[in-house]
Legacy VTK file of the C-alpha trace (Angstrom):
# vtk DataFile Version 3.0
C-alpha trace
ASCII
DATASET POLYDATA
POINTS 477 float
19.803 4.892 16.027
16.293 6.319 14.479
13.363 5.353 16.878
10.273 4.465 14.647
6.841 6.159 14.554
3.789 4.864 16.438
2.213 4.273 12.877
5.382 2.490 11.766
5.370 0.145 14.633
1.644 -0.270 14.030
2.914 -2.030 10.966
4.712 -4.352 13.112
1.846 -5.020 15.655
-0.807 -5.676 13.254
1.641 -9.414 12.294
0.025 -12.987 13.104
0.250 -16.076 11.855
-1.768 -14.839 8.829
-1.668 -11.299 8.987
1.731 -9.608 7.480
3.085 -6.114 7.052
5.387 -6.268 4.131
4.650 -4.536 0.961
5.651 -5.884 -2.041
6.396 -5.454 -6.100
6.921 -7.060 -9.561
9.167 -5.273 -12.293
8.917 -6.905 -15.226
11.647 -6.552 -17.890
12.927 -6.937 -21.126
16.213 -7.989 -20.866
17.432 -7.377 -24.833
18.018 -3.804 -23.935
20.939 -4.670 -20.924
24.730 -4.901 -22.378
24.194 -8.384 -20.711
21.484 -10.169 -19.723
21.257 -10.181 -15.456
22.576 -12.363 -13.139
22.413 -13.046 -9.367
25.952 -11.354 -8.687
25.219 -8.779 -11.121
22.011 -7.785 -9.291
23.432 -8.157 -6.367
26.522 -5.467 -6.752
24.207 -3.056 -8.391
21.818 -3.068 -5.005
25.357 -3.212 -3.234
26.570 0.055 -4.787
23.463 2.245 -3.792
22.276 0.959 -0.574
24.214 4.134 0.225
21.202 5.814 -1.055
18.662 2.952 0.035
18.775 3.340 4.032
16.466 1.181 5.284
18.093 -1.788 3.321
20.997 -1.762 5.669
19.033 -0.905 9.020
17.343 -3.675 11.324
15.412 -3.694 14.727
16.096 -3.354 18.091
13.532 -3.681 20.393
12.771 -1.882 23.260
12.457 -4.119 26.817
9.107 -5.844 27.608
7.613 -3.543 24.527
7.546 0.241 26.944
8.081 2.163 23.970
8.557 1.977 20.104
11.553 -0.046 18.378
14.589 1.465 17.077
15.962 0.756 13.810
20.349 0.488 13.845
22.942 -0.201 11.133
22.966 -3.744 11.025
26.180 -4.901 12.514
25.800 -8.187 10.847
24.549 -6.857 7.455
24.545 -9.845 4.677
23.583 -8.331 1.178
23.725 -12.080 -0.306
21.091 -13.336 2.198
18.562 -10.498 0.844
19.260 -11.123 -2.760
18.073 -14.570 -4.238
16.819 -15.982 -7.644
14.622 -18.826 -9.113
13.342 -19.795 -12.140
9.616 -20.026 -13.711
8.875 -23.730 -15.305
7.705 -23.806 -19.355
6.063 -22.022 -20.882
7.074 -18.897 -18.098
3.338 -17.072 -18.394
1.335 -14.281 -16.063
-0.245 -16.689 -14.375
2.775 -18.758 -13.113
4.254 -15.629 -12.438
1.165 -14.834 -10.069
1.307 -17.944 -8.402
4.863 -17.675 -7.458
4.899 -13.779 -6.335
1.789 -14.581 -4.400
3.495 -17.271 -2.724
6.420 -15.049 -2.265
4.725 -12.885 -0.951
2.783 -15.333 1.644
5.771 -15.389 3.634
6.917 -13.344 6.694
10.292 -11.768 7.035
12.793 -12.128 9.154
12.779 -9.929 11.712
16.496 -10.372 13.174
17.356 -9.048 9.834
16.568 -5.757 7.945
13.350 -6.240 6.465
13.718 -6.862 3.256
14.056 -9.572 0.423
14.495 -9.410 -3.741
13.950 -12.361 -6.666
15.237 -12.499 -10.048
13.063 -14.360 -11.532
14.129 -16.564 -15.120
12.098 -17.962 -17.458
9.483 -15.874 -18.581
7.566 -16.345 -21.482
9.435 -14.083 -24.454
12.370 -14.177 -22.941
11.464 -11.528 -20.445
12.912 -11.227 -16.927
11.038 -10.218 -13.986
12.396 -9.197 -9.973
10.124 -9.190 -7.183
10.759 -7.464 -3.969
9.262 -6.749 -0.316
10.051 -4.503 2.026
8.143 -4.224 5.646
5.411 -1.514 5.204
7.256 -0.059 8.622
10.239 1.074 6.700
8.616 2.740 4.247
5.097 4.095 2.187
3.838 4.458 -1.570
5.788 7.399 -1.842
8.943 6.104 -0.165
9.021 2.712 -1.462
8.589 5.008 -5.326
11.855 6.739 -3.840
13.362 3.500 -3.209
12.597 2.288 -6.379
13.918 5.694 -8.177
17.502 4.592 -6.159
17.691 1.698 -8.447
15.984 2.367 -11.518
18.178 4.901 -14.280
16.932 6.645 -17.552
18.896 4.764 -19.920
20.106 0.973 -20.122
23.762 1.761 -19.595
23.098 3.344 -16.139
24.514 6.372 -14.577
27.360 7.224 -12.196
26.160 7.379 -8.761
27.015 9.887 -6.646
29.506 9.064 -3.940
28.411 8.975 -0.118
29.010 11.656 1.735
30.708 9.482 4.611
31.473 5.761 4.803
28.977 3.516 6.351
29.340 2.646 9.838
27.872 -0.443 11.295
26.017 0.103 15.137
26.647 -2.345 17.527
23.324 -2.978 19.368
22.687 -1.164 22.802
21.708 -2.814 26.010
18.449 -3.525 27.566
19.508 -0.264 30.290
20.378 2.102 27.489
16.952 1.467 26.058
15.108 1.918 28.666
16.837 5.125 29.664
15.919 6.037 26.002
12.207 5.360 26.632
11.946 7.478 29.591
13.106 10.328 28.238
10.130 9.480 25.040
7.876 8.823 27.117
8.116 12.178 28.941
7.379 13.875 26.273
3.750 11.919 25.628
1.924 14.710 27.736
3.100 17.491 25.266
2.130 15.590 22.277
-0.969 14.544 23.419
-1.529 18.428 24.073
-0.445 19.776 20.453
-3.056 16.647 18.963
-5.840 17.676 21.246
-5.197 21.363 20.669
-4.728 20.179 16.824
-8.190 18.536 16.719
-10.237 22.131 18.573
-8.659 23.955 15.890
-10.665 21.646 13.489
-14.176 21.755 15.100
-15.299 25.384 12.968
-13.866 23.692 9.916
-16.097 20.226 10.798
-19.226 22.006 11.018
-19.175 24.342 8.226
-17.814 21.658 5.726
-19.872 21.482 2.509
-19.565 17.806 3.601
-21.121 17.486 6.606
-24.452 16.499 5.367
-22.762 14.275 3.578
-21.517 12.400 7.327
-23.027 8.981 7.454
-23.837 10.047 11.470
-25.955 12.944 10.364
-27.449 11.592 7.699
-28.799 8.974 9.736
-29.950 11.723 12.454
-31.680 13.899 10.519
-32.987 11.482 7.807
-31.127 13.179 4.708
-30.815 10.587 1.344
-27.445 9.936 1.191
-27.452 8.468 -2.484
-23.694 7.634 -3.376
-22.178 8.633 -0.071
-21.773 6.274 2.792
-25.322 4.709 3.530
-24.686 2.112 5.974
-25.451 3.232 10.168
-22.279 4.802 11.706
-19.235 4.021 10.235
-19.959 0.545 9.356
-19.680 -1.015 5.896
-21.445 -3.704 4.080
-19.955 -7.459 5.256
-18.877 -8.434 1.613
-17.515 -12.183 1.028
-13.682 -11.430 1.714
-14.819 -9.498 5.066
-13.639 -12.162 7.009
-10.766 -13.145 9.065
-7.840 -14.066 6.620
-5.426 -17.440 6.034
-1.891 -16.843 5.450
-2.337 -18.099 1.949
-2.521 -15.030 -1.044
-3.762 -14.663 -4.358
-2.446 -12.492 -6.877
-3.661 -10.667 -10.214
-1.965 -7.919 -12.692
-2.610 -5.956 -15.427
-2.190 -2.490 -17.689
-4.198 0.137 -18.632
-2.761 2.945 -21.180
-3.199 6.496 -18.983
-4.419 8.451 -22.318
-6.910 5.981 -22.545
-7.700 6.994 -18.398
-7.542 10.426 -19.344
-9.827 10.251 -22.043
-12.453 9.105 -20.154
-11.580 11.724 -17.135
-11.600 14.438 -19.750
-14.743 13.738 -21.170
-16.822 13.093 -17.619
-14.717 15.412 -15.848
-13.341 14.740 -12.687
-9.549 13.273 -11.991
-7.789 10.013 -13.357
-8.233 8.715 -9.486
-11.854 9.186 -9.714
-11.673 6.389 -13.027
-9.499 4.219 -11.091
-12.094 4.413 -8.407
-14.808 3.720 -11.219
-13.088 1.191 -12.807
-12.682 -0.835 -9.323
-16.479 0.109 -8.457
-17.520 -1.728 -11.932
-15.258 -4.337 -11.194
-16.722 -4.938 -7.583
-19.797 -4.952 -8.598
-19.847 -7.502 -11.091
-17.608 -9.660 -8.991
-20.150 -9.366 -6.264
-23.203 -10.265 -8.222
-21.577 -13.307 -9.631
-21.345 -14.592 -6.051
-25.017 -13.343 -5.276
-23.448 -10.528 -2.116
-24.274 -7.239 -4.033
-25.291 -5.139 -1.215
-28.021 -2.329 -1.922
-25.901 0.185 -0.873
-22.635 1.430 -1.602
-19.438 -0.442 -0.129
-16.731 1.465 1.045
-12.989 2.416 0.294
-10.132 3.236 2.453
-7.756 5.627 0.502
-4.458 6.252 1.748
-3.472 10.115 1.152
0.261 10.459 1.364
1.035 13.821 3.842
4.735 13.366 3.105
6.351 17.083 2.982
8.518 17.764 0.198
11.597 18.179 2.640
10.569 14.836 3.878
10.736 13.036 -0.019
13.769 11.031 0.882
13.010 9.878 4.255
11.589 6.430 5.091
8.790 5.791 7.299
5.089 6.479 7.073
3.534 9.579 6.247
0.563 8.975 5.605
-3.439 9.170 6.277
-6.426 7.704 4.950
-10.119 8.923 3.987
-13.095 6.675 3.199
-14.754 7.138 -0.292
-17.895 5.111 -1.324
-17.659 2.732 -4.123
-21.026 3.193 -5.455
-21.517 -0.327 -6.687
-25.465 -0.054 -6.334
-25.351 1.966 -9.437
-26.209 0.114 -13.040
-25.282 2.670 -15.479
-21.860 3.477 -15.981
-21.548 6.749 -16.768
-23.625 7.582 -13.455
-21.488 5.249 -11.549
-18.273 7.080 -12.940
-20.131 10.425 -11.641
-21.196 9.199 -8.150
-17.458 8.180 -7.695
-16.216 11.530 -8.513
-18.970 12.709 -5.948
-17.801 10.289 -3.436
-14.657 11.375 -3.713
-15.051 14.836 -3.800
-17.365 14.615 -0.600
-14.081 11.879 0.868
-11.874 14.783 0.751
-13.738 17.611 2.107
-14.037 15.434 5.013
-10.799 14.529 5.471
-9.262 18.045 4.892
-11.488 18.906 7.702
-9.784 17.219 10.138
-5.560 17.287 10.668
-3.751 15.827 8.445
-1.701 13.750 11.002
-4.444 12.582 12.804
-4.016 8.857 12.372
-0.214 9.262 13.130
-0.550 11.412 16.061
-2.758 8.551 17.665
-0.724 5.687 16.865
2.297 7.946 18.620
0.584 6.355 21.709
0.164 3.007 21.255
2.589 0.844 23.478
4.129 -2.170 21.336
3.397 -4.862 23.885
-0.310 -3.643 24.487
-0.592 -2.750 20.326
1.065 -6.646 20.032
-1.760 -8.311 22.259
-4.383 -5.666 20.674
-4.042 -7.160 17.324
-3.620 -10.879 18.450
-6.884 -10.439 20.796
-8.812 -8.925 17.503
-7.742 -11.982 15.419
-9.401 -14.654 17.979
-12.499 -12.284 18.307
-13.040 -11.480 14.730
-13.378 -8.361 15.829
-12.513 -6.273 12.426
-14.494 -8.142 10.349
-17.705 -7.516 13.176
-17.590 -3.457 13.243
-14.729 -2.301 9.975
-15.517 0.997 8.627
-14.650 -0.258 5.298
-14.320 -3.178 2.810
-10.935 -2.591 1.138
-8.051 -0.238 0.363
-7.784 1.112 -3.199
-4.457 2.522 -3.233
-3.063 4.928 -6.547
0.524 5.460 -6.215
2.063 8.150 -8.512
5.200 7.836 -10.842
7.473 9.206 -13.722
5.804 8.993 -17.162
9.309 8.208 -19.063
11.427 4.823 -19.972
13.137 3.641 -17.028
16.126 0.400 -16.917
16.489 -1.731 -14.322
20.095 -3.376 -14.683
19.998 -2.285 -18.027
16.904 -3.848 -18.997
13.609 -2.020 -19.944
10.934 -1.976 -17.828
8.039 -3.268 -18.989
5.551 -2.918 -15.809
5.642 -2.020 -12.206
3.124 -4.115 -10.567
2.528 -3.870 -6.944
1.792 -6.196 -4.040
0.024 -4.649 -1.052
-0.403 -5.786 2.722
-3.582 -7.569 3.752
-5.687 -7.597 6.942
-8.370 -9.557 9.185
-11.685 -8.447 7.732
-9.999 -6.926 4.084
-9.300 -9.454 2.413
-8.928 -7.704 -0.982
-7.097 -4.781 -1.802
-6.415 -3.057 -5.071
-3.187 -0.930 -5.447
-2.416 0.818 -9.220
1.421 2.753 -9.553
1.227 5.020 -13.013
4.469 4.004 -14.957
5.775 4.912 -18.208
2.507 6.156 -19.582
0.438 3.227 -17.968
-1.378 1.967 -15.235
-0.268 -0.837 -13.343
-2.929 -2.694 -10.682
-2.043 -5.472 -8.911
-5.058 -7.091 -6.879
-3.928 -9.046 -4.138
-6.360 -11.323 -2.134
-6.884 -14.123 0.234
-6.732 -17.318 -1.409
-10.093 -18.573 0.002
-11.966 -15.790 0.152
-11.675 -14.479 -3.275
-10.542 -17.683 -5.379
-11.316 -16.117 -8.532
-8.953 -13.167 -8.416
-8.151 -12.841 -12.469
-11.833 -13.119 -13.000
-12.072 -9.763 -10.790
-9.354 -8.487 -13.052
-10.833 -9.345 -16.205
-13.917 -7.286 -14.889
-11.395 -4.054 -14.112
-9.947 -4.266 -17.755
-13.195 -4.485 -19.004
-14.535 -1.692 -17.192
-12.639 0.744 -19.307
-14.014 -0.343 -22.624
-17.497 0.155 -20.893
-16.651 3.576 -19.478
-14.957 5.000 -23.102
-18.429 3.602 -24.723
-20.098 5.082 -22.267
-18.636 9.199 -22.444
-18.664 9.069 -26.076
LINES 1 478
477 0 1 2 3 4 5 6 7 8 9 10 11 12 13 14 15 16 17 18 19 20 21 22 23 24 25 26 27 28 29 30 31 32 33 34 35 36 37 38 39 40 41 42 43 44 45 46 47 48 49 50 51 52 53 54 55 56 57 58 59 60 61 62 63 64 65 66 67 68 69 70 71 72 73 74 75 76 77 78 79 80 81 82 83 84 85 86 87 88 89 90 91 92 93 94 95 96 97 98 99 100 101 102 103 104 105 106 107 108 109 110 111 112 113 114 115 116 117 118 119 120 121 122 123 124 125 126 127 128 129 130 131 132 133 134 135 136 137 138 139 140 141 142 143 144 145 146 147 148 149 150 151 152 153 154 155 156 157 158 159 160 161 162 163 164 165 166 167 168 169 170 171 172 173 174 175 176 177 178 179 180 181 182 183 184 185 186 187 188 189 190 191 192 193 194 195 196 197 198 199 200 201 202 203 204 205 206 207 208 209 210 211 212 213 214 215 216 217 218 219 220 221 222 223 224 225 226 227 228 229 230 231 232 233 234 235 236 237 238 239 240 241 242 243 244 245 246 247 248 249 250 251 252 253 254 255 256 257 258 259 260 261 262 263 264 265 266 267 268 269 270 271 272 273 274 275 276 277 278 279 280 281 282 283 284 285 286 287 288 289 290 291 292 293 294 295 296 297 298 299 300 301 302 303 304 305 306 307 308 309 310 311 312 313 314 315 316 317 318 319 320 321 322 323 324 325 326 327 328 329 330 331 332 333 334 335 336 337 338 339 340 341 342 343 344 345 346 347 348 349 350 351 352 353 354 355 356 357 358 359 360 361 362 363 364 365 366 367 368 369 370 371 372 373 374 375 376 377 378 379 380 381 382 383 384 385 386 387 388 389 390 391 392 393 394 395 396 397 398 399 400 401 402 403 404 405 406 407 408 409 410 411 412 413 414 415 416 417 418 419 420 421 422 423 424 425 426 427 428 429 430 431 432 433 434 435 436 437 438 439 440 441 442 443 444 445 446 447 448 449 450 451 452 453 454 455 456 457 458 459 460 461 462 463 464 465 466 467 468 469 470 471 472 473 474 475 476
């Protein structure tokens, strides 16, 4: 038994009726390269013979009695690979946009939670004969990094595969624990909450010198509001508040979903001419993006909106564990800006100013405080915020943008090339947009997922981001 974080289980509070945790992706392949083309049972025994090296496919939860403490995650006694592993088939002609409609609706669906917490597609009948396989797994079992570790577990260098190591023991089934043994469990957890909650505090005095001599502190929306300092690109709005923008609002259960690639060279181009980082002309391109979406529905604010960026913290002894380790910093989008080359600067600026801030504070902050949350009062938290409309009242930002790292080689899935990695990212009351990119193979893959009221016109959005680089390689040379 492996008891979950408080930031994992957060995961698992924040679900409603519209609201779900699962993370998602879309590997789309090109099947001529595979010895045979893929089937169902073919797809199935390859997951079979690494889930050896997949853990959290075989583990599902146990909860703890009347929600005292965090869940546990066992070996599933009952395990099914056959239930997790299904297949359909696109209608003629097989394009993108079909294949959006279905992942979103894929994804628009909760898991199972008597189950481990994941699911897998092959889907037929793409458009040049191409092949694609969508997955989700429940953002409590794993992060960016861990889900690109999953993903590593299945993916090989060349078409005809390689020979998998061996486990190092066979896999053993747990057979669930009572309601007695769980409890006992949670008391002796519990105990130790007064000794965590002293490291964190002691954690956070250790970080007050390094708060107030930060180059940015001026740069704090609070004290730029106190002592009247311009803060151009950074955050401009009173406290921590962001601009309400037209997907701020509470969410339906129904998605939208948009892809596309960008070459990297043709990212680093532009980052080598402006300077900066290839993140800071992600961050660019969504700003341009944003901003053109917003004017075409008349909600540009005058300020800048704002960002949350998840930062992994993941150690490297900690590279093949599941779980969440991760924080977040907020970065202004400066989508007040006209010209594009400034715009490209005051994002590097932002982000610059994003992590000075957030390096001034420790870096398990947001994990150490979710450590405390009990699952029954987290549960009722999140349900009480939905009726209220709470997050989309006083959110400290508009969306996540989300840059996930990868190997820049060929990979096979199966035995087929892969042709793009696009990813599918969670959604909450008062974001109802988020924009999530996973560098692949020498390009960038962003997959905009949205509500499907609040931001009907999705691939118009994503027309604007593939635009945006043509206007930013004008604009540097």
């Amino acid at each position: 038994m492996q008891q979950l974080s408080g930031l994992d289980a957060a995961f698992l509070a924040m679900e409603t009726h519209a609201v779900f945790g699962h993370i998602g992706s879309v590997c789309v392949l090109d099947p001529t390269t595979a010895p045979a083309p893929p089937t169902l049972e073919s797809i199935t025994r390859l997951i079979e013979s690494r889930l050896h090296l997949i853990p959290p496919f075989r583990r599902r939860l146990v909860q703890v009695p009347l929600g005292l403490d965090q869940p546990y995650w066992i070996e599933d006694p009952d395990f099914d690979i056959e239930y997790h592993v299904r297949e359909l088939a696109l209608p003629a002609p097989g394009d993108d946009r079909q294949l959006a409609e279905q992942a979103a609706r894929l994804h628009a669906r909760p898991l199972d939670r008597t189950r481990p917490l994941w699911e897998l597609y092959l889907i037929h009948g793409l458009a040049d004969g191409r092949m694609a396989v969508y997955s989700k797994v429940h953002h409590a079992a794993i992060d960016g990094v861990s889900g690109g570790e999953l993903l590593t577990a299945i993916l090989d260098i060349t078409p005809q595969g390689r020979a998998v190591e061996e486990p190092l023991s066979a896999w053993r089934p747990e057979r669930e624990p009572g309601s007695l043994s769980m409890l006992a469990r949670s008391a002796r957890s519990l105990a130790e909450h007064p000794l965590r909650a002293a490291r964190m505090t002691y954690g956070l005095a250790r970080s007050v010198p390094a708060l107030a001599t930060s180059t940015a502190r001026p740069r704090l929306p609070v004290i730029d509001k106190l002592i009247g300092r311009d803060a151009d690109v950074m955050l401009a709005s009173a406290g921590l508040r962001a601009p309400v923008l037209p997907f701020n609002k509470a969410i339906s259960p129904h998605r939208r979903w948009a892809f596309a690639s960008l070459p990297v060279d043709d990212l680093k181009a532009v980052k080598n001419a402006a300077g900066g980082t290839v993140n800071d002309v992600v961050m660019a391109l969504s700003t341009g993006a944003l901003r053109r979406w917003l004017i075409d529905h008349d909600a540009l604010p005058e300020g800048p909106c704002v960002a949350a960026v998840p930062v992994s913290i993941r150690q490297e002894t900690e590279k093949k564990g599941g779980g969440n380790k991760v924080s977040t910093m907020l970065a202004a989008l400066p989508t007040q800006v006209v010209d594009p080359l400034e715009r490209l600067h005051a994002c590097t600026a932002a982000m610059r100013a994003a992590k000075d801030q957030h390096g001034a504070l420790p870096a398990t902050l947001m994990t150490d405080v979710a450590q405390f949350a009990m699952p029954a009062l987290a549960g009722q938290a999140a349900r009480l915020a939905a009726r209220t409309k709470l997050l989309q009242r006083v959110s400290p930002f508009n969306l996540f943008v989300s840059n996930v790292p990868g190997p820049n080689l060929a990979l096979y899935y199966a035995g087929c090339r892969l042709i793009g990695y696009y990813p599918l990212s969670a959604l909450a009351d008062g974001q109802g947009l988020n924009i999530t990119v996973c560098s692949l193979s020498g390009q960038m893959h962003f997959g905009l997922i949205a509500d499907r009221e609040l931001v009907p016109d999705l691939d118009v959005m994503m027309g604007y981001l593939v635009e945006e680089l043509d206007v930013l390689t004008k604009a540097v040379s």
